[in-house]
BATOR-962464 format. One record per residue (C-alpha): residue number from 1; residue in one letter; x, y, z; chain. Coordinates in steps of 0.1 Angstrom, whole numbers, always signed. Example, Ala and Ser with C-alpha at 12.3 -4.5 7.8 and 13.67 -1.06 7.14 Angstrom:
BEGIN
resi->1 | resn->A | u->+123 | v->-45 | w->+78 | chain->A
resi->2 | resn->S | u->+137 | v->-11 | w->+71 | chain->A
# end
This chain:
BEGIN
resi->1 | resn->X | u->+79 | v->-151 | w->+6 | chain->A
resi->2 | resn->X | u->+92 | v->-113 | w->+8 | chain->A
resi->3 | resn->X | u->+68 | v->-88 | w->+25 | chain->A
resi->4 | resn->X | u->+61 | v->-70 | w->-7 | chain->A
resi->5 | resn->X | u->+48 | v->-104 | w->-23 | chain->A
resi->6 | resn->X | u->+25 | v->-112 | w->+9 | chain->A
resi->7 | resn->X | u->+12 | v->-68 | w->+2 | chain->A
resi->8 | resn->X | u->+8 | v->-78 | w->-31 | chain->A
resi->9 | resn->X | u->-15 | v->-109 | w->-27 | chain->A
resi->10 | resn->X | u->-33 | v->-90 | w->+1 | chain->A
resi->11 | resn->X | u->-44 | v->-61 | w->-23 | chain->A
resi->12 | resn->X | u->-54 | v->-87 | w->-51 | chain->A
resi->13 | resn->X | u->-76 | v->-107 | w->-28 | chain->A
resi->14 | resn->X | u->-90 | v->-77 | w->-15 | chain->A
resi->15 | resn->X | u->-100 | v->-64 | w->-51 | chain->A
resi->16 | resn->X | u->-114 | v->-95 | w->-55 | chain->A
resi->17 | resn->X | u->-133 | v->-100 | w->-31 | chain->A
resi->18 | resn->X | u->-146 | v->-62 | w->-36 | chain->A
resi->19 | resn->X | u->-155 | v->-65 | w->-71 | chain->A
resi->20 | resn->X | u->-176 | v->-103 | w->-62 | chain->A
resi->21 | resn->X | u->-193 | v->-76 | w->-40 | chain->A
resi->22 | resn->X | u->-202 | v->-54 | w->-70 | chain->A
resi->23 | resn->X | u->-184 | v->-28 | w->-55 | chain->A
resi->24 | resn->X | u->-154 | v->-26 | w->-79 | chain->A
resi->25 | resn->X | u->-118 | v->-11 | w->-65 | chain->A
resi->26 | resn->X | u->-119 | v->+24 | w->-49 | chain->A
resi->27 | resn->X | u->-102 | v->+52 | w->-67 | chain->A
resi->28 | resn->X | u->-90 | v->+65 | w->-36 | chain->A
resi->29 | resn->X | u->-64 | v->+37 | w->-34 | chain->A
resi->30 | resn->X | u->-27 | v->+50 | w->-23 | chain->A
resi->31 | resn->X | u->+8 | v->+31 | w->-27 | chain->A
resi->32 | resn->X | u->+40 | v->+46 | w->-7 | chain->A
resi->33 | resn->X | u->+72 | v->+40 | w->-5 | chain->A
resi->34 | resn->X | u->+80 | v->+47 | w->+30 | chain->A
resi->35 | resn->X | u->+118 | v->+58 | w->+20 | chain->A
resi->36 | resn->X | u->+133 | v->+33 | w->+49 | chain->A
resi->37 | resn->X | u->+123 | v->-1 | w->+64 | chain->A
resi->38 | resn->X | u->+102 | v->+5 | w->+95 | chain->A
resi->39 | resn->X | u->+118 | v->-17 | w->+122 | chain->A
resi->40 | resn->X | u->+81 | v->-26 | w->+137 | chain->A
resi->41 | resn->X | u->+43 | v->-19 | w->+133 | chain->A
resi->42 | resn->X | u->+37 | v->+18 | w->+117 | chain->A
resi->43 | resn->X | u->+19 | v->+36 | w->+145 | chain->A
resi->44 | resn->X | u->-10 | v->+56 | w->+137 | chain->A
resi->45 | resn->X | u->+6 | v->+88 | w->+140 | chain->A
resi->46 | resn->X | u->+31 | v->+80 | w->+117 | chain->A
resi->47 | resn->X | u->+6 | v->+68 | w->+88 | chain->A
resi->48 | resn->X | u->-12 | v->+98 | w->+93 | chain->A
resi->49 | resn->X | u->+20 | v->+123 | w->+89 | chain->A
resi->50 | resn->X | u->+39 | v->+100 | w->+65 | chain->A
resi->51 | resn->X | u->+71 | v->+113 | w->+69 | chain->A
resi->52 | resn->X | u->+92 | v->+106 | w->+40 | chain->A
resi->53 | resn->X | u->+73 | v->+88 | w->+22 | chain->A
resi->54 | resn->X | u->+73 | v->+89 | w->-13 | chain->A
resi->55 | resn->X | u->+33 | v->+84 | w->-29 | chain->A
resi->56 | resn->X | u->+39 | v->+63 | w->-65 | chain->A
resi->57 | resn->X | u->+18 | v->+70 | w->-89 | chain->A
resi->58 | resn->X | u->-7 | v->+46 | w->-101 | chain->A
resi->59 | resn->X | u->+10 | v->+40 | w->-138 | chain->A
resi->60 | resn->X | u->+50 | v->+37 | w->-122 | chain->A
resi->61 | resn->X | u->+56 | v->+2 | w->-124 | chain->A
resi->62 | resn->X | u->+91 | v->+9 | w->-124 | chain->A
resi->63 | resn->X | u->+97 | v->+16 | w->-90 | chain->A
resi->64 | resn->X | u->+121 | v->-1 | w->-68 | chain->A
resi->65 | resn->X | u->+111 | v->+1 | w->-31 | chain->A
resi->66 | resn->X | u->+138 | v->+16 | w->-7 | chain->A
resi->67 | resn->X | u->+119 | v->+11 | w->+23 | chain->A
resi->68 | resn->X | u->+82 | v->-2 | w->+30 | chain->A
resi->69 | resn->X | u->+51 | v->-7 | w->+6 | chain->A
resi->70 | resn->X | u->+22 | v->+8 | w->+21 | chain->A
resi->71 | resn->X | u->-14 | v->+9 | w->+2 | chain->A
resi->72 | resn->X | u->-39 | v->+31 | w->+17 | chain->A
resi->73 | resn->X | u->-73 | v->+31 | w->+10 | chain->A
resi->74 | resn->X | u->-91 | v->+46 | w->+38 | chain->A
resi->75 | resn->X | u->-104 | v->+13 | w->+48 | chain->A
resi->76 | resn->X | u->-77 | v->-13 | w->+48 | chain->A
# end
């Protein structure tokens, strides 16, 4: 399976899980395409500053990804 198909099933299980919990999906949820594959791990300094990154909006389901899918959440 591709990475953005293993991201995808991540985020779905998650949601599910959440809403089972009652707690529903947080509005805070993020998706970026980070403009360029990242050739390891993203350190923490460089989710923080994002650089390059592109933030999709929630509704753009058009998108083709030139680098890496990132959801952020705050909590993930």
């Amino acid at each position: 399976m591709s990475p953005l198909v293993h991201l995808v099933s991540i985020v779905l299980c998650t949601a599910a899980v959440s809403a089972a919990a009652g707690q529903g999906l947080s509005p805070q949820a993020r998706l970026y395409d980070t403009g360029r594959p990242a050739p390891g791990p993203l350190s923490a300094r460089v989710l923080a500053r994002r650089p390059g990154w592109k933030q999709l909006a929630e509704d753009n389901v058009t998108h083709r990804f030139v680098g890496d899918a990132v959801v952020m959440n705050g909590k993930l």
